[in-house]
C-alpha positions, -999 to 999 in steps of 0.1 A, spaced: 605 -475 -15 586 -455 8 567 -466 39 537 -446 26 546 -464 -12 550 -502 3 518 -501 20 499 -488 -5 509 -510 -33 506 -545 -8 474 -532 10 440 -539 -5 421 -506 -5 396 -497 22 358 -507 9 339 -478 3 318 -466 38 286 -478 38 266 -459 63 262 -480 97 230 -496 102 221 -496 139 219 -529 156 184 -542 167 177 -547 198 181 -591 195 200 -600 234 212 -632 232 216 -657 260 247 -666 266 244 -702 271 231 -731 254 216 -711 227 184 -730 238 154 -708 238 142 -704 275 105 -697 265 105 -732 242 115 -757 270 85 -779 288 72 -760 321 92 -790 338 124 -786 316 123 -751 329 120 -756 362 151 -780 366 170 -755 347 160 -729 370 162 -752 400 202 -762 385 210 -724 382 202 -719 416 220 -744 432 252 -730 416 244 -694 424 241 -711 458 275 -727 456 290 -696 436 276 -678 469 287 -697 494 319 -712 477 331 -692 448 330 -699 413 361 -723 418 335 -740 435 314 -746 410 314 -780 393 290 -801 375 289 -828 400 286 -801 431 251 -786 413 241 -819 407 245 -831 443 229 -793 455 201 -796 436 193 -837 440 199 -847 407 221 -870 386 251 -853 371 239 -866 337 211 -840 339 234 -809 346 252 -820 317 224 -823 292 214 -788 305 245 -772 302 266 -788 280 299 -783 304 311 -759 333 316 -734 303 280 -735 295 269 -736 332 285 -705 342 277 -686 314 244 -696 319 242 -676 356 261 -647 332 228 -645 313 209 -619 332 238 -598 335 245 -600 301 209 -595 287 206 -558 309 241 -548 296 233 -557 263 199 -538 262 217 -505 276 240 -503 246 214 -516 221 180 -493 232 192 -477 264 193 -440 271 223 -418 257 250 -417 258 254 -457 260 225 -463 240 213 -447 207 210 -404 198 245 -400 214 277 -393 187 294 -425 180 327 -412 202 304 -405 233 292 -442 230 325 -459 229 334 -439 258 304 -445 275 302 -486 263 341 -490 276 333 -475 310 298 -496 314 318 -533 301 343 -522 326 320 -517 358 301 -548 349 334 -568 347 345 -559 384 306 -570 394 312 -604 382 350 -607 378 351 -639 395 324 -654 377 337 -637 343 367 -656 347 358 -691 353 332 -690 321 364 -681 304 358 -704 274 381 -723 256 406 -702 228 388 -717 197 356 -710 211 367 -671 229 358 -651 200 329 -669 180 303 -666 210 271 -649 204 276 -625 231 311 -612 225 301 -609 185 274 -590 195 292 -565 211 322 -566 186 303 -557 159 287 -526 182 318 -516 182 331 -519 147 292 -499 138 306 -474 163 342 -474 148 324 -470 113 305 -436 117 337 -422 137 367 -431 118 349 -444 86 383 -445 65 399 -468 87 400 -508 96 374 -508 118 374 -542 123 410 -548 137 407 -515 158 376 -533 173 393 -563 182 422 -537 197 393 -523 216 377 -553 224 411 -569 241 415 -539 269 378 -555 279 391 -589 284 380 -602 320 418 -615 320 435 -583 321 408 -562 341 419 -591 363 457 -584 363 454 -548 365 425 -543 395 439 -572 413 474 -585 407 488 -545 402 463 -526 419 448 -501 400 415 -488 410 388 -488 382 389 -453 380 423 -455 361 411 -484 338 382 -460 333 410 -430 321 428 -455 301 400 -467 283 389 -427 274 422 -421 264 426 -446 241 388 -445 223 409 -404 218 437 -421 201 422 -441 180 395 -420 167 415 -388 171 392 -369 190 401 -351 226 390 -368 256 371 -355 280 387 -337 312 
């Protein structure tokens, strides 16, 4: 039997395109999933007063030094309350993540082109890749250490929201393939882990991860990169 035979007679067929519906433009917080504006104007002040302790000791320490009972002793509280706030560590530091987050999700949502919306969908994976990738080496460190747990890595709000930015992307470019596994191939060259291992373990400069990402977003959409 042929390749082309096997595959076609084990495979399920590939749904019929729909046409991709933009995303709207919803940022989601990274932590908690409480909702900021809800919380008592005292509840909100201990969270802000908790978040800037460990910016403090992120600051002065690194994010190694980061730990629930350090924020609760910087900011002259029992540890008990940093935990109710934050759940964990995990939740802490993905908490000081949030802003970052919340601009970089609003520049691929309802930003200008050729990140945000008008721009071919090609253009925007280039463009989403290269803006993921700067924003990773601003807060590799912290990236890292909110690193959350394998069973929780890929069913975050934040990292679905951009997944599925991708597959919509994947969709209007290459709508006859499986989006949805070239996403999560996509998705992987992203991973604070290896921008890690390749910027500081081999010592690549961005501006190849930058290449690399073009030239792949080219091979899997089978378009030409830009010179």
């Amino acid at each position: 039997m042929l390749y082309a035979d096997f595959m076609s007679s084990t495979l399920p067929p590939f749904p019929t395109p729909q046409e991709p519906v933009e995303e709207k433009p919803v940022l989601l917080e990274l932590g908690t999933g409480t909702d900021e504006s809800g919380l008592r104007a005292d509840a909100a002040r201990n969270r802000a007063r908790l978040l800037d302790a460990a910016a403090r000791l992120v600051a002065e320490h690194g994010a190694a030094g980061v730990t629930m009972e350090a924020v609760a002793a910087a900011a002259q509280v029992g540890k008990g309350t940093v935990f109710r706030r934050f759940g964990d560590r995990t939740g802490l530091l993905t908490a000081l993540l949030d802003h970052s987050e919340r601009k970089f999700q609003a520049s691929f949502l309802s930003g200008p082109a050729p990140l945000g919306p008008g721009a071919p969908p090609v253009d925007r994976l280039r463009a989403f890749g290269c803006a993921a990738l700067r924003r990773a080496a601003d807060d590799l460190e912290l990236q890292l250490a909110a690193e959350p747990c394998p069973d929780r890595r890929f069913v975050l709000p934040p990292r679905q929201l951009r997944y599925r930015h991708v597959v919509m992307l994947l969709r209007q470019a290459v709508p006859d393939a499986d989006c949805e596994l070239l996403a999560q191939t996509l998705m992987s060259y992203l991973e604070p882990a290896l921008i890690f291992h390749l910027t500081r373990q081999c010592h690549m400069p961005m501006e190849r991860l930058q290449a690399g990402w073009y030239d792949l977003v080219a091979r899997v959409t089978g378009t030409a990169g830009p010179c």
